[in-house]
C-alpha positions, 0 to 999 in steps of 0.5 A: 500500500502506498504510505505516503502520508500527503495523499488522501485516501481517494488518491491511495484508491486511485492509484491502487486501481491502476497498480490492479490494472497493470498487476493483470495486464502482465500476469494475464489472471489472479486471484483477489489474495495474491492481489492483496499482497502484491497492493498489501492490503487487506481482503475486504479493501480487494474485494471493494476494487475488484467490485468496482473494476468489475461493475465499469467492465474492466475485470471479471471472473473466470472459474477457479484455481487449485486450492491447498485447502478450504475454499478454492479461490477465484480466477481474475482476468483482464478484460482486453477490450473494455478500452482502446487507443489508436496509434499513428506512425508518420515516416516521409514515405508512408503513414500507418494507423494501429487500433489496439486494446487495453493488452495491446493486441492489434485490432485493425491497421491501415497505411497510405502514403505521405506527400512531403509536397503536399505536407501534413494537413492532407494525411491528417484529414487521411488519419481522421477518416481511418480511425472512424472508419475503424471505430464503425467496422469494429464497432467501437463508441467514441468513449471507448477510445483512451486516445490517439498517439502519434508518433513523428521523427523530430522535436515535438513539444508534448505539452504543447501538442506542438511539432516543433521541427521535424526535418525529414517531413518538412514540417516546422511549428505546426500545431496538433491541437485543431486536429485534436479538437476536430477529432474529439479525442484526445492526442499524445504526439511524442518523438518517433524514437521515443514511442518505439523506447516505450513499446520496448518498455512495455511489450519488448526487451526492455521490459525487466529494465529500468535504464535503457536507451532506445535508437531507433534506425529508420530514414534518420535516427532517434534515441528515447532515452528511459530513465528509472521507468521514465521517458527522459524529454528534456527541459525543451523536449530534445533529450535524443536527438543523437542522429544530429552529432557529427560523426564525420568530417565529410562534407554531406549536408542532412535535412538539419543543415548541419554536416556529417550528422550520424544519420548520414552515415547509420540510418537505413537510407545510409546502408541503401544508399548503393540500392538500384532503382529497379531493386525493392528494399527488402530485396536489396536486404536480403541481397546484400547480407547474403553477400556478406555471409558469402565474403564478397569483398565490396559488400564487405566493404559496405557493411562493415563501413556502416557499422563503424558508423554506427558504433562512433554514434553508440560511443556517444551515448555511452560517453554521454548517458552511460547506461547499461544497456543500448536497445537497437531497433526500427527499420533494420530490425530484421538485421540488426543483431548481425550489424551487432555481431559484426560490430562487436566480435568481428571489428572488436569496436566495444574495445575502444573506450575503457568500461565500453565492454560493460554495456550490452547491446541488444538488437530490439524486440519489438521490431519494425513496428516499434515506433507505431506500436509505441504511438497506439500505447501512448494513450494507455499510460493514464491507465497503467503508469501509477507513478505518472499519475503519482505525478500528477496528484 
């Protein structure tokens, strides 16, 4: 039970809603004395939650468990899809909506293209129509629906549902808050790499850690960074942005304006920069480590180039956050953990900094989808995260 004696008892309730919440979403099921436990409360203070989470559709019971004598006890389940949120993912190529429940499942999907040309307001109209045409094929109500997160590669002021300056989209001081209001749901925007650290937070490698940062390889690069089970922002809001750090003395100029930014060097466009036009991407991928794993010199060349890119820019996070782990996902995911191998037992490049060989380097387990998945689970902190709304008590 919480014992913090500045909060009232409505607060205490409150929060320990939420503890059973988060206690089933990862346990799946219970019973009403191991929650008791877990909140250190008594039987009749978890018999009164779980009356009220069961009469407003969050819980219900299902059957019995073994019993080591006297009365068996009670099973208590999560009702996955009493609540859900949307996610959307905005990349210059393409943007992806996602419908989720409560567990995180994905209910339905949809993508379309991204004109840079014609800008943000045109896809805006486009994702409000996607998620109402969801919301009537799944036949969901509007009160159902926690909220929309929105997930885009460069500053945004969360706050302020402001997105400050987002580069590789071409949009710069462009407000969220009349598409919100023409929505009629509320939106969370945050930095795409963000997003994908917190879907790895909740549902990938990051799960058991409470110190980690996140980057994320997609058309630029993005690092979230979480600190003690929270997302470190910044005082402005620009805690990451290490694919802006120069890495390179080559006069390559990025869509920041700066020259020889690290997502020249490591993001995916890096390692695509030698793909034909008559090649998709997936086939190139495939392609290219295929002829590494067969020793062809050139492609040798290009791989090995790319990782020691990549680790200059790790070096940065290490000398500059000194976690104890670096989770790589995003674009490349598919890829990523033979990037790591490379870089690590063929280039030996974690022997460059005293202590480097301390930190482990995980390729992500979310994936692809991580930045998008993180979006959808934005909305569901009010419902989850007891120390965010701690908070804001």
């Amino acid at each position: 039970m919480l014992k913090n004696k500045t909060y009232t008892h409505e607060q205490i309730r409150e929060v320990n809603y939420i503890r059973i919440l988060q206690y089933l979403r990862t346990h799946h099921e219970t019973t009403k004395a191991e929650l008791g436990k877990h909140l250190q409360v008594s039987h009749t203070t978890i018999n009164t939650y779980i009356q009220t989470l069961t009469e407003e559709g969050f819980v219900a019971t299902f059957g019995t468990a073994d019993s080591s004598g006297g009365r068996k006890p009670v099973i208590i389940k999560l009702l996955p899809n009493v609540r859900y949120s949307f996610g959307v993912s905005i990349s210059p190529s393409y943007v992806s909506v996602m419908l989720i429940n409560l567990v995180g499942d994905a209910v339905d999907s949809a993508q379309f293209p991204y004109s840079i040309e014609s800008g943000l307001q045109p896809s805006l109209s486009q994702i409000r129509e996607q998620i109402f045409t969801m919301m009537d094929r799944n036949q969901i109500e509007k009160d159902k629906i926690l909220g929309v997160g929105m997930a885009f590669p460069g500053l945004v002021d969360t706050d302020n549902l402001i997105l400050d300056y987002i580069p590789n989209l071409n949009i710069k001081n462009n407000s969220l808050k009349e598409f919100q209001q023409e929505l009629g749901l509320k939106v969370y925007p945050d930095n795409e790499a963000n997003a994908a650290a917190y879907a790895e937070y909740l549902m990938g490698k990051g799960s058991n850690l409470s110190n980690f940062v996140y980057v994320s390889i997609a058309e630029g690069i993005g690092s979230g960074i979480l600190i003690d089970r929270f997302l470190f922002r910044g005082r402005n809001k620009r805690a990451g942005e290490f694919g802006h750090l120069k890495v390179s003395d080559e006069k390559i100029r990025c869509s920041c304006g700066r020259y020889g930014c690290w997502e020249l060097f490591a993001s995916k466009r890096a390692l695509l920069k030698s793909k034909p036009e008559n090649m998709s991407e997936t086939e190139y991928l495939r392609q290219l480590f295929q002829d590494y794993e067969s020793g062809i010199p050139s492609v040798e060349k290009i791989i090995e180039e790319y990782v020691r890119h990549l680790f200059a820019g790790l070096d940065v996070i290490l000398l500059s956050v000194d976690p104890s782990f670096i989770i790589i996902g995003g674009d490349l995911g598919a890829y990523m953990d033979r990037l790591i191998e490379v870089g690590i037992a063929k280039l030996e490049l974690k022997n460059n900094f005293y202590g480097y060989e301390t930190i482990r380097i995980l390729a992500s387990g979310v994936k692809e989808n991580a930045s998008l998945l993180g979006a959808a689970l934005l909305p569901l902190e009010q419902i989850f995260n007891y120390q965010r709304t701690l908070l804001d008590l």
